[in-house]
C-alpha positions in Angstrom: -34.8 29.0 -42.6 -35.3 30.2 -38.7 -35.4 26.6 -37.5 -32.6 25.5 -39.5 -30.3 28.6 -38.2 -31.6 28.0 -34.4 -30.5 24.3 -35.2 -27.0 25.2 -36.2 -27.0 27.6 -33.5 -27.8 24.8 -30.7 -25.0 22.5 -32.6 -22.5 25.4 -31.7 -23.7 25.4 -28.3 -23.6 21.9 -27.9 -19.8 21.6 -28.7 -19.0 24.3 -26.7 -20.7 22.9 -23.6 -19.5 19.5 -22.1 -21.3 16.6 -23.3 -22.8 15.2 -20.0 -24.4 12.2 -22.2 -21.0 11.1 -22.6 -19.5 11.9 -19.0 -17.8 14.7 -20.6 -16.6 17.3 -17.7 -14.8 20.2 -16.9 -11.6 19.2 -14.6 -12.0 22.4 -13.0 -15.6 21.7 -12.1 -15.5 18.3 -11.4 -17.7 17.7 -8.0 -16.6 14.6 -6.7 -14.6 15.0 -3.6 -10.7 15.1 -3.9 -10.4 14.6 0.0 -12.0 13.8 3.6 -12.6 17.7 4.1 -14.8 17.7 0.7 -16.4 14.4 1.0 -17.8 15.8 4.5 -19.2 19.0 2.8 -21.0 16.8 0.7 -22.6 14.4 2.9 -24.2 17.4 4.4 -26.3 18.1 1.5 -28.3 14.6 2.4 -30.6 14.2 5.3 -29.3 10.7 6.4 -26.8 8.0 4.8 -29.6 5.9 3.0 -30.7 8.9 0.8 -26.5 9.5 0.6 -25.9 5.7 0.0 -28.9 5.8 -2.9 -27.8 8.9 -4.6 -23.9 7.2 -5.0 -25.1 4.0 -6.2 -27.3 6.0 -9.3 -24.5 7.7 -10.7 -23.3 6.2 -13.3 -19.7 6.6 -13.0 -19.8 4.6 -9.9 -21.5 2.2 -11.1 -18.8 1.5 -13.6 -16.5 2.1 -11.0 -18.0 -1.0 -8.9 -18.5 -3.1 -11.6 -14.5 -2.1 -12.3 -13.4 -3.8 -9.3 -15.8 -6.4 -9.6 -14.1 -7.5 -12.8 -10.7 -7.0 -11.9 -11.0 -8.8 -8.7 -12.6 -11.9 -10.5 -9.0 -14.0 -10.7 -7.8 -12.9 -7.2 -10.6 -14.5 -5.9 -10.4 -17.5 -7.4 -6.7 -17.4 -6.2 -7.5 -17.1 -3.1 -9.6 -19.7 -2.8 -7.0 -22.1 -4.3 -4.6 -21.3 -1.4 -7.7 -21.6 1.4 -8.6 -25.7 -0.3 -4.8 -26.7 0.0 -4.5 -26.3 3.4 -6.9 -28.9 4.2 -5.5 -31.6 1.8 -2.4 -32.6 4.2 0.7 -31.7 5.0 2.9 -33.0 1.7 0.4 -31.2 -0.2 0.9 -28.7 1.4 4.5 -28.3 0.9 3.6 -29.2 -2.8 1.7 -25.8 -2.6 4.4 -23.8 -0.9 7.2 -24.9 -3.9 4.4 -23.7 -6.5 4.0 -20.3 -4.8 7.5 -19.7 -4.5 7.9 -20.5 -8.2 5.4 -18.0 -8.7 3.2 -20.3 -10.9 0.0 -18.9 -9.2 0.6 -15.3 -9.8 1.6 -15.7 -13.4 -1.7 -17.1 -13.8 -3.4 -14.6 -12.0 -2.2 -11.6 -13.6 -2.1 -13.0 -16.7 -5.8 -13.6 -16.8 -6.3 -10.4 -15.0 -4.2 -9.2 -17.4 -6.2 -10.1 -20.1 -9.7 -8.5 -19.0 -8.0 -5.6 -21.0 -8.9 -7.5 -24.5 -12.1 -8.9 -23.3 -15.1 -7.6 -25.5 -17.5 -8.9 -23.4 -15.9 -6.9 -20.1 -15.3 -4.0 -22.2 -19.2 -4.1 -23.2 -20.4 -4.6 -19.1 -18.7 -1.1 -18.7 -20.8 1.0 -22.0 -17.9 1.4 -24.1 -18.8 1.4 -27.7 -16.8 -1.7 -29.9 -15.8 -0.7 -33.6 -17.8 -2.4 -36.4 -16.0 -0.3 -39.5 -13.8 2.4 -39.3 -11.8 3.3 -36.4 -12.9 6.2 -34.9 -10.8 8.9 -34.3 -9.5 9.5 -31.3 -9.8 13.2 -31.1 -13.4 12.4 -31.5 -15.8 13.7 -28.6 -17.0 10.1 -28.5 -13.8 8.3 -28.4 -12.4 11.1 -25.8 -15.2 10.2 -23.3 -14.7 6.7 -23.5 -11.1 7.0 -23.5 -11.3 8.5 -19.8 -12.9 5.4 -18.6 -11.2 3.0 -20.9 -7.5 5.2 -19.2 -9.5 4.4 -15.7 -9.8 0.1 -16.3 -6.5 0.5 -17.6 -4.5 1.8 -14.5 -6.7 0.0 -12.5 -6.1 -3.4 -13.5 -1.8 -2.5 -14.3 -2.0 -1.3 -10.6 -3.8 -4.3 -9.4 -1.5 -6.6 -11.5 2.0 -4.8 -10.4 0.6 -5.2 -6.3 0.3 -8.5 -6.8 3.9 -9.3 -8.6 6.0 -7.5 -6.5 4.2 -9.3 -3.7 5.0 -12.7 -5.1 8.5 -11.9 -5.4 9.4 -11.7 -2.1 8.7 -15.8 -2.1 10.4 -16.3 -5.3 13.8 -14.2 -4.5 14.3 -14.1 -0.6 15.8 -16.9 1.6 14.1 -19.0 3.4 11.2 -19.0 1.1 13.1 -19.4 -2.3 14.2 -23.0 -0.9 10.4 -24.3 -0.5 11.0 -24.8 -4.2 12.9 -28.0 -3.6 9.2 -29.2 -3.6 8.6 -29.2 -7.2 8.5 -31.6 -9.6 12.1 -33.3 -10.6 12.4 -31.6 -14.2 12.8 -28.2 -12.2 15.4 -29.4 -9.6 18.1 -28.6 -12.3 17.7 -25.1 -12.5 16.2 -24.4 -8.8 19.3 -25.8 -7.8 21.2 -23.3 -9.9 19.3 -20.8 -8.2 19.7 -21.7 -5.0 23.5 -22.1 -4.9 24.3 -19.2 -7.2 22.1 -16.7 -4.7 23.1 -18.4 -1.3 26.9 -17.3 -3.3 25.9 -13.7 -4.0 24.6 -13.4 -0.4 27.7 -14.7 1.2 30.0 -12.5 -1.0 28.2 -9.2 0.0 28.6 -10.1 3.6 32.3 -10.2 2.9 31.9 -7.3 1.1 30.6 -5.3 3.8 33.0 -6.2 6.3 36.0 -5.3 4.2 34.3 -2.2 3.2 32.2 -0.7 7.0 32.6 2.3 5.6 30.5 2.1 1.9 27.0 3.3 2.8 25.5 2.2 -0.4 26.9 -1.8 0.1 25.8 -1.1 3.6 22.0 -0.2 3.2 21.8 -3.1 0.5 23.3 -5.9 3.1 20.2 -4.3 5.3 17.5 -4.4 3.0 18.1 -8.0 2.6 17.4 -8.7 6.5 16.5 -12.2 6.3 20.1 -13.8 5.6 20.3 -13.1 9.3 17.6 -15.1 10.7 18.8 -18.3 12.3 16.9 -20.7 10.3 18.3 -18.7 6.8 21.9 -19.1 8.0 21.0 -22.5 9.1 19.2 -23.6 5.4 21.8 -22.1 3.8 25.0 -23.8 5.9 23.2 -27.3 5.0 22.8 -26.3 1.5 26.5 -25.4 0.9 27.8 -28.4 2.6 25.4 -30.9 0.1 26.1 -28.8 -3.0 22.4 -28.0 -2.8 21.6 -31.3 -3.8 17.8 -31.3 -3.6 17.4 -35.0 -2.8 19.5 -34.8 0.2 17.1 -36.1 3.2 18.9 -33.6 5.8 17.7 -30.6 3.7 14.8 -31.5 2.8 13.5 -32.3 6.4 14.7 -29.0 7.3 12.8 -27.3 4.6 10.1 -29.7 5.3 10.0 -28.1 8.7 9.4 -24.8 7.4 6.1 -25.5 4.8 4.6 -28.5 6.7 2.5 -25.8 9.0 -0.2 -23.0 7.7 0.7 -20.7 5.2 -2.0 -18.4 5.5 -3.9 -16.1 8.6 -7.2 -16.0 7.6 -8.6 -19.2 9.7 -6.3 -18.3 12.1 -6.3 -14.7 12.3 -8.8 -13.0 10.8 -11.6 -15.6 11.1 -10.8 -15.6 15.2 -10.7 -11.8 15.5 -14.1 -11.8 13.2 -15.5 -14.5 15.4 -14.4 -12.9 18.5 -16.0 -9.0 18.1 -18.9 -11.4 17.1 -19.1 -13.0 20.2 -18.3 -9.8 22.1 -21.3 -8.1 20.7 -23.6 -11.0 21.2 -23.0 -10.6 25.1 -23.0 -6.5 25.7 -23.2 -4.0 23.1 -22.3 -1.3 25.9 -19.9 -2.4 27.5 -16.2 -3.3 26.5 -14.5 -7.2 27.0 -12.1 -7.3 29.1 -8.6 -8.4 27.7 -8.8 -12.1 30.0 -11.8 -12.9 28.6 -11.0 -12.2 25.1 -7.8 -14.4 25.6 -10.3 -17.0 26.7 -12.7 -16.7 24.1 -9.9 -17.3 21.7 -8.8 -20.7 23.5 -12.4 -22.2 22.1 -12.2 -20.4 18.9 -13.5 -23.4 16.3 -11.4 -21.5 13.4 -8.1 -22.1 13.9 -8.1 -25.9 14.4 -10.0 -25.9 11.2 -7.0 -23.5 9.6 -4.7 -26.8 11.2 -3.8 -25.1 13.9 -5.6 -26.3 17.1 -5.3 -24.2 20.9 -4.6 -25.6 24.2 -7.8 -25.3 26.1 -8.0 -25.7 29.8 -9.2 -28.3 31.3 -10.7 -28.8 34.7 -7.8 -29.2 36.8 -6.8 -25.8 35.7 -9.8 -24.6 37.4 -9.5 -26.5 40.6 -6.9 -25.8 41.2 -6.7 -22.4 41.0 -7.0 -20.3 44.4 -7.6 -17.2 45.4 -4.2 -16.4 46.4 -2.2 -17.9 43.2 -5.1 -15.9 40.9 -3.9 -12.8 42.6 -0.2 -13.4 42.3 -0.8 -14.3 38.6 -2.8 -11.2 38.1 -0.2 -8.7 40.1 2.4 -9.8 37.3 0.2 -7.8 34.7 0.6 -10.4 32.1 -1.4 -8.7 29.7 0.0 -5.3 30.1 2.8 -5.2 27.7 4.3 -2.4 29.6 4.5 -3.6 32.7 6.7 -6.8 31.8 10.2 -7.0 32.9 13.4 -6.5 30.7 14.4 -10.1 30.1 18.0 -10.8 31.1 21.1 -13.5 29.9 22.7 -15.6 31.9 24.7 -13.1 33.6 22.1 -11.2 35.2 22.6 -8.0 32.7 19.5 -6.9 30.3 18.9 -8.5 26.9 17.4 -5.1 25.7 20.4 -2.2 26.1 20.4 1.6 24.7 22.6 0.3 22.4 20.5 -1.8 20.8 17.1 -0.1 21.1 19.3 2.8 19.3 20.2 0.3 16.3 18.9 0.6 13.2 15.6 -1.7 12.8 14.4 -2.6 9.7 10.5 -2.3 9.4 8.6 -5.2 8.5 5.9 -4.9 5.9 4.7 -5.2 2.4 7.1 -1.9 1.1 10.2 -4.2 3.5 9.3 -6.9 1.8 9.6 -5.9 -2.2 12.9 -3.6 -0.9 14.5 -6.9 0.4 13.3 -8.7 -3.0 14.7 -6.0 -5.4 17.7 -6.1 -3.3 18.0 -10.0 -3.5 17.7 -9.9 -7.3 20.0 -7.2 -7.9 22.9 -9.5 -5.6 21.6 -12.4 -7.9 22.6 -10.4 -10.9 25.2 -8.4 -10.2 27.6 -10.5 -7.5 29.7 -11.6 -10.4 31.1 -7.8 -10.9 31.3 -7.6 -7.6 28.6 -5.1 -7.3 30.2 -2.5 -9.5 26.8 -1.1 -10.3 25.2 -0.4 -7.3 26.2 3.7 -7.3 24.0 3.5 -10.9 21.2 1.9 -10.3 18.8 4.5 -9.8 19.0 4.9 -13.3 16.1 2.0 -12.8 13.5 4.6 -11.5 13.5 6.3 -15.1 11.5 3.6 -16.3 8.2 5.0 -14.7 5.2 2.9 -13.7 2.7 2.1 -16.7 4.8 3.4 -19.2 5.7 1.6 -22.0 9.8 0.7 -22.7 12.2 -0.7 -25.5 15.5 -2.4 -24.8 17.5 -1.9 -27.9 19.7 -4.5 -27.0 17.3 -7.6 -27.3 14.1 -6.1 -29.2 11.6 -6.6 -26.7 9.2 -3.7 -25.3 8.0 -4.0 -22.0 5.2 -2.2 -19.5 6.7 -0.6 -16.4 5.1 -2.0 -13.1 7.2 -0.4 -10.9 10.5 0.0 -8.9 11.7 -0.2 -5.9 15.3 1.0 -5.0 17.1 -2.0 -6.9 15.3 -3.2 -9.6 12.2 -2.7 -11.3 9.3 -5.0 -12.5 7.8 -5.3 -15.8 5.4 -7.3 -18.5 6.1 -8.0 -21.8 4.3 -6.3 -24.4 3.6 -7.9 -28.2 4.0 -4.4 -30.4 2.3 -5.0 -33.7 2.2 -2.9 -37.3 -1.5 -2.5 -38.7 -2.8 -0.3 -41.6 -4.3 3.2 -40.6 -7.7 3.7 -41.5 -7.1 5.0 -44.9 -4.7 2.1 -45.6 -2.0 4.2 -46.9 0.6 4.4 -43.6 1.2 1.7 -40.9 1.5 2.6 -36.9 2.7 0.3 -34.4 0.4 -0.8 -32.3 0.6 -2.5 -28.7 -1.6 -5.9 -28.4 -2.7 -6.2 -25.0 -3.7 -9.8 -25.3 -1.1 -12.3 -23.2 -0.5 -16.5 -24.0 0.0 -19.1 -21.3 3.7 -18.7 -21.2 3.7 -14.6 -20.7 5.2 -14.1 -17.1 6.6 -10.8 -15.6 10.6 -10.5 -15.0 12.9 -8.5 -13.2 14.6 -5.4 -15.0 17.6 -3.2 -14.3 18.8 0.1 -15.6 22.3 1.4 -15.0 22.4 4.1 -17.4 20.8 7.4 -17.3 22.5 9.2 -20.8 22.4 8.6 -24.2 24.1 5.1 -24.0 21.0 3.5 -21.8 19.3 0.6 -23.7 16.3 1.4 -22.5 14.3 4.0 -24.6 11.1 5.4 -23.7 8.4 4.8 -26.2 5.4 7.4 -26.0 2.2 6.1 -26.1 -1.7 6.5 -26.4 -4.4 4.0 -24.8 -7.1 3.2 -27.6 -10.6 2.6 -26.5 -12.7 0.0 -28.6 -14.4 2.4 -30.7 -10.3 3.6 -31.9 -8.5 0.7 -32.0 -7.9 -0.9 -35.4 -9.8 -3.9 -36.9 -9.6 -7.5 -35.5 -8.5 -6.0 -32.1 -10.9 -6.5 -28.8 -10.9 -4.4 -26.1 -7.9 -1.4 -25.6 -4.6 -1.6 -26.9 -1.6 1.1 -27.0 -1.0 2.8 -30.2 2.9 4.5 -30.4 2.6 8.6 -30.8 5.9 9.5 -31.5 9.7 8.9 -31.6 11.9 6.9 -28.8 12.7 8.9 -26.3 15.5 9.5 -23.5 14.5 8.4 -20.3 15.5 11.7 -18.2 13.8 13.5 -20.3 10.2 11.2 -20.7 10.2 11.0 -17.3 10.5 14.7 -16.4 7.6 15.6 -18.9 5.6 12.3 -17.6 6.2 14.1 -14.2 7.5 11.4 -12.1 7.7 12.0 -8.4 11.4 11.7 -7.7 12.7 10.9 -4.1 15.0 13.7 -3.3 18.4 11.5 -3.7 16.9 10.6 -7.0 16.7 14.0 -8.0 20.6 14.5 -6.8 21.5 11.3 -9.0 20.1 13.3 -11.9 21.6 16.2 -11.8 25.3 14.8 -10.6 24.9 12.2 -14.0 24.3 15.9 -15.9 26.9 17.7 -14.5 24.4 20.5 -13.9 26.3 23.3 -11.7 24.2 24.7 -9.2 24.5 27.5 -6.9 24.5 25.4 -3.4 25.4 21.3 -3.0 22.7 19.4 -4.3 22.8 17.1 -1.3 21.9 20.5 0.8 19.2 21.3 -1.3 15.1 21.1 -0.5 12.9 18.8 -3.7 11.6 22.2 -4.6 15.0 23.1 -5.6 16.2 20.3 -6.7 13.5 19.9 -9.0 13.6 23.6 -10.6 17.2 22.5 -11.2 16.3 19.5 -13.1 13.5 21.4 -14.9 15.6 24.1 -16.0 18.2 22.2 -17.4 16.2 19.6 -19.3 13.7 22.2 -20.2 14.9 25.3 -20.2 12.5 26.5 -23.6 9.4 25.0 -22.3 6.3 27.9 -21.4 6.2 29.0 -17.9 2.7 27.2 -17.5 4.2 23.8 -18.6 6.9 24.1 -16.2 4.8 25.0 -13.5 2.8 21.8 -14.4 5.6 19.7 -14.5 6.8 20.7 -11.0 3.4 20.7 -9.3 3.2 16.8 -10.4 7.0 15.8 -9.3 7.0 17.8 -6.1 2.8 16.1 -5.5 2.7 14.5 -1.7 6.0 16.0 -0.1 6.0 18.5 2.6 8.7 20.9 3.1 7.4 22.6 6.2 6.2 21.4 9.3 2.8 22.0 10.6 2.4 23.8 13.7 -0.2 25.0 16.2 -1.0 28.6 16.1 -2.3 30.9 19.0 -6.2 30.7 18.6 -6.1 34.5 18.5 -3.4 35.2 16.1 -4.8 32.9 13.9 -8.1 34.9 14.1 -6.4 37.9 13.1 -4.5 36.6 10.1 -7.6 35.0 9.0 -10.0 38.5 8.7 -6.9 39.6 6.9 -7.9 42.0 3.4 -6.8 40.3 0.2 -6.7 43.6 -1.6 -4.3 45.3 1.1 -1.9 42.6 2.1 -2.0 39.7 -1.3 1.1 38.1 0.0 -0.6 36.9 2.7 -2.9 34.6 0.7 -2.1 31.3 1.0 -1.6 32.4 5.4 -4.8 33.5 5.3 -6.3 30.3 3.9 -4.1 28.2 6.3 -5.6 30.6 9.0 -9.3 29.1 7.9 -8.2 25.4 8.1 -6.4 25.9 11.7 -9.7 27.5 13.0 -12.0 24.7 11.5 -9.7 22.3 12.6 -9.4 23.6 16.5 -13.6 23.7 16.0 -14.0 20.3 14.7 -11.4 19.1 17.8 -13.9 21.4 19.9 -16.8 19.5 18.6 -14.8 15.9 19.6 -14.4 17.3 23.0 -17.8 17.5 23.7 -18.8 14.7 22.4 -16.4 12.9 24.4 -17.9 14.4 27.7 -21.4 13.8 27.0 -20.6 10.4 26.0 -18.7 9.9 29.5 -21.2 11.5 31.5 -24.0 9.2 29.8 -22.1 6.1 30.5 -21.5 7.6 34.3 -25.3 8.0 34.2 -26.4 4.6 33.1 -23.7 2.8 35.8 -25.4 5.0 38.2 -28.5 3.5 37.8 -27.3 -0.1 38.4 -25.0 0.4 41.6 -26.1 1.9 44.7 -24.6 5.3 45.4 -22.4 6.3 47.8 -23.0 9.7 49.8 -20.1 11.3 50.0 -19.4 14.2 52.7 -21.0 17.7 50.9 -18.1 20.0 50.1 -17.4 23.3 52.4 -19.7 26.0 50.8 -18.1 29.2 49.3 -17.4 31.7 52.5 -16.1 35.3 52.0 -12.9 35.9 52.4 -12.1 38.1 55.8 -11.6 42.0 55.2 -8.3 42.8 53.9 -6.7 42.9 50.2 -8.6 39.7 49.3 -12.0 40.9 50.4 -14.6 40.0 48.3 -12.8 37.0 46.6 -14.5 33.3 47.3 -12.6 30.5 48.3 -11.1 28.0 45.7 -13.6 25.7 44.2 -12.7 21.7 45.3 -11.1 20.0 42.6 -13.4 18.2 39.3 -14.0 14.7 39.6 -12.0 12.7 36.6 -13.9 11.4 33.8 -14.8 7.7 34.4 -13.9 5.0 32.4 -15.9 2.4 30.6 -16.6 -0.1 32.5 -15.0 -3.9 31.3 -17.4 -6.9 31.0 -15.3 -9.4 32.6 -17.9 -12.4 32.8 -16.8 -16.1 32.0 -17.9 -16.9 28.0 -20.8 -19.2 28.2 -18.9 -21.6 25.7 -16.1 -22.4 29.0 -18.7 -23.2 31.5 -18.4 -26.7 30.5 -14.8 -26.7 31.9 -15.9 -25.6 35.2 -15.7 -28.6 37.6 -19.1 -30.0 38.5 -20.2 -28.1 42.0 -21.8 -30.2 44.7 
């Protein structure tokens, strides 16, 4: 009878305690570090980074983790591969390739398959999940809840991966010049690319109109600049060709013009990153202590064997370059500072008057990039769509940013649901979903049930949202992710089971806690009619979001609000940072928490300022002895001069200053590493021959 009480006494136990067979934790106690400040403290609990590297890679976790990537990564690879072999089949091949990318034939395969690693047995077996071989298990199980968090990890990871690599295609698929490389495909397409062509070369050249008649609409404005490359020469000259043939995709004119723009590389990596690999190769090879100068990198780069093999061969000099350069012209050249961006001159017309004014350098720019880049694509399918109205919805469609990333979505008007990959200021991105009704384990009700396994045909598509009330026909669908041990019978891998009602999308997106932008936040509120105390447009995110909260939520606990805000308010900063006095930091740092507890959170910020000026501290001396080494080590290879010995330190003469020395002569500045400016062995073969 004792052993069977201390038995059910250690069952008690055990369910009180986190299961760590199962990876079971305590958020609060979770040790991995959040941040570079954390992940420091814990590298100095190991002696070196072998016994560091060895401890990481015999966790468990991270070994899931790797073999995560691993998995999801499989596909891009093999992508990416594809695009490396068809630049090295010719140039109408290569055009070939161009059309197919910009039809977005690779990526639908890609993420499809990728995609699909979310029903594959075998993948969910590599990472210890448990399949089901009767009954589903619940999923308030302890078993099924620790297998949930890393079934919830593959998920997002593999959505995430999947949405990066859409909304990267689209810029090929929706923006000019690239859209017209499709001209390339085969002739059962030409009917419909040359609907798209002509009806988007029409919905660019009405908003231009558009914006000069209205200089004044801010909103038409910043959608003519997203677009940006409608302006580029070679756009307005593709699309002035295009117009006058009707965008007839056999004209010759056209399609040499086109031809023009695919015929060359398509990728950097043989050009770019194989040289720059190749080159901090090279440079090491030589001298690992001293730096290359900026001429010899430049001519390490002319005999770079990479980029010819990419199809894009350099100029290399020859030996009449060589002879032919003097003394005097190598000086001249060299006084111009043509590598010292700098130093160049400002670049004048015709005229004689700068290219570059303050006018223009004041201009608005638009930044080029991967975030540019799906901005200008959202923007060029929202034109596509909505030219016809004349853009009557542009002041709605934020409403798009209610349909939050990963969630699942119904639109009532067609029957379809759909999984959210993300939006970006015009339009948003998502995949259909296949939603399913299957028997509950006791066979007496039915729950719907989201299939996660896609066919050949399943592609992702553009979505739009102009409606944030009632009237939207998008509805929010709450969901649960099953792992294999809880999803119903005859399904492999994870799948989404529905948890409740449709729901409106203000309000599923407040309680998902989506991080508004703040003009996002003022849409909300002004399609509310919420009244608050100052202008919403003069309001901080903090407020702004209490508003919202408040409204929508007004009955919710005090906790759950506070956890709602903390999540929509994560990553933006309010105040700026700014250096402190060293010794009024000090002071508000041995501050007592009992006498002065509104000082709390100063005093904390007090501790980081002072490790932060002692880690800077730290830098500072590295950085000397570092100099001083490298001062050291040129010593010993170059004779020394002796310079004249400085006065020495006499008294001052009697009177008021009496007793004070003179004023110490002035500190030597730090040297600078010296440059290796040698000629690369691989040039000396240029050299002409010397008697």
């Amino acid at each position: 009878a004792d052993d069977i009480g201390n038995d059910e006494a250690d069952d008690e136990e055990a369910a009180a305690e986190p299961n760590k067979e199962l990876g079971q934790q305590v958020p609060d106690e979770d040790p991995r570090p959040k941040n570079r400040k954390e992940f420091n403290e814990l590298r100095k609990k190991y002696k070196n980074r072998f016994q560091m590297a060895f401890a990481f890679l015999s966790e468990r976790d991270l070994q899931v983790q790797i073999r995560m990537i691993v998995q999801g990564l499989e596909y891009f690879h093999e992508e990416y591969s594809i695009h490396l072999n068809a630049h090295k089949l010719g140039q109408t091949n290569l055009a070939i390739w161009s059309g197919l990318r910009s039809q977005g034939k690779y990526m639908a395969d890609t993420v499809r398959q990728t995609m699909n690693l979310l029903s594959s047995a075998s993948v969910m077996s590599d990472f210890g999940l448990t399949p089901c071989f009767g009954v589903p298990l619940r999923i308030d199980a302890p078993m099924a809840q620790a297998e949930s968090k890393l079934a919830k990890l593959f998920f997002n990871f593999i959505v995430d991966l999947s949405a990066n690599r859409v909304w990267s295609q689209m810029h090929f698929q929706w923006c000019m010049p690239y859209a017209c490389s499709q001209i390339f495909l085969p002739s059962k397409e030409h009917k419909q690319v040359q609907f798209a062509l002509k009806k988007l070369t029409q919905a660019i050249l009405k908003l231009e109109r558009a914006c000069m008649d209205q200089p004044k609409n801010v909103k038409l404005q910043a959608l003519h600049q997203r677009l940006a490359t409608n302006g580029w020469p070679y756009t307005r000259e593709l699309m002035a060709q295009g117009e006058s043939c009707e965008w007839d995709l056999q004209n010759q004119d056209l399609r040499d013009l086109v031809y023009a723009m695919v015929a060359g590389p398509s990728q950097t990596k043989t050009v770019l990153e194989d040289t720059f690999g190749w080159l901090q190769d090279s440079a090491q090879r030589q001298s690992k202590a001293f730096k290359m100068s900026i001429a010899t990198r430049n001519a390490y780069s002319m005999i770079c064997p990479y980029p010819a093999a990419g199809g894009c061969p350099q100029v290399a000099p020859s030996k009449a370059d060589f002879t032919g350069l003097t003394a005097q012209k190598a000086l001249s050249f060299f006084n111009l500072k043509p590598f010292d961006s700098r130093s160049t001159s400002v670049p004048v017309d015709s005229k004689g008057s700068p290219l570059m004014t303050a006018e223009l350098l004041q201009n608005h720019w638009r930044k080029a990039g991967f975030y540019a880049n799906r901005e200008g694509a959202a923007a060029s399918a929202f034109i596509f769509m909505f030219a016809d109205s004349n853009f009557a919805s542009l002041d709605k469609i934020w409403a798009g940013s209610l349909l939050v990333h990963r969630e699942v979505y119904l639109n009532t008007r067609s029957g379809r649901s759909w999984l959210s990959m993300g939006f970006f200021s015009y339009a948003g991105v998502a995949y259909p979903l296949q939603a399913m009704n299957v028997a509950t384990g006791d066979g007496v009700e039915e729950e719907r049930v989201f299939k996660l396994k896609f066919g050949d045909g399943t592609k992702p598509s553009f979505i739009f949202n102009t409606d944030a009330g009632e009237q939207s026909p998008w509805k929010h669908i709450p969901t649960v992710l099953l792992p294999p041990c809880s999803a119903p019978r005859g399904f492999e891998g994870v799948c989404l089971r529905q948890t409740g009602p449709q729901q409106e999308l203000v309000r599923a997106a407040i309680l998902l806690g989506e991080n508004f932008t703040r003009d996002q936040l003022v849409e909300i509120l002004s399609s509310a009619s919420v009244e608050t105390e100052k202008r919403p447009k003069s309001m901080r995110k903090p407020e702004l979001v209490e508003a919202v909260v408040q409204h929508f939520f007004p009955d919710l606990p005090k906790e759950e609000q506070d956890s709602i805000k903390e999540r929509m308010c994560a990553n933006s900063s309010n105040t700026k940072k700014l250096d402190c006095p060293q010794d009024v930091v000090e002071a508000v740092s041995e501050m007592d928490v009992s006498e002065v507890k509104h000082f709390d959170k100063l005093r904390e910020q007090a501790k980081e300022q002072l490790e932060h000026i002692k880690n800077k501290l730290l830098e500072t001396v590295f950085e000397e002895k570092f100099q001083a080494k490298a001062a050291k080590q040129r010593a010993q290879h170059e004779p020394v001069p002796h310079p004249e010995e400085p006065p020495p330190f006499v008294p001052a003469p009697p009177g008021p200053g009496a007793g004070v020395a003179r004023e110490a002569p002035p500190a030597k500045e730090r040297a600078e590493v010296r440059t290796r400016t040698v000629s690369p062995q691989e040039l000396k073969d240029c050299l002409p021959d010397v008697p």
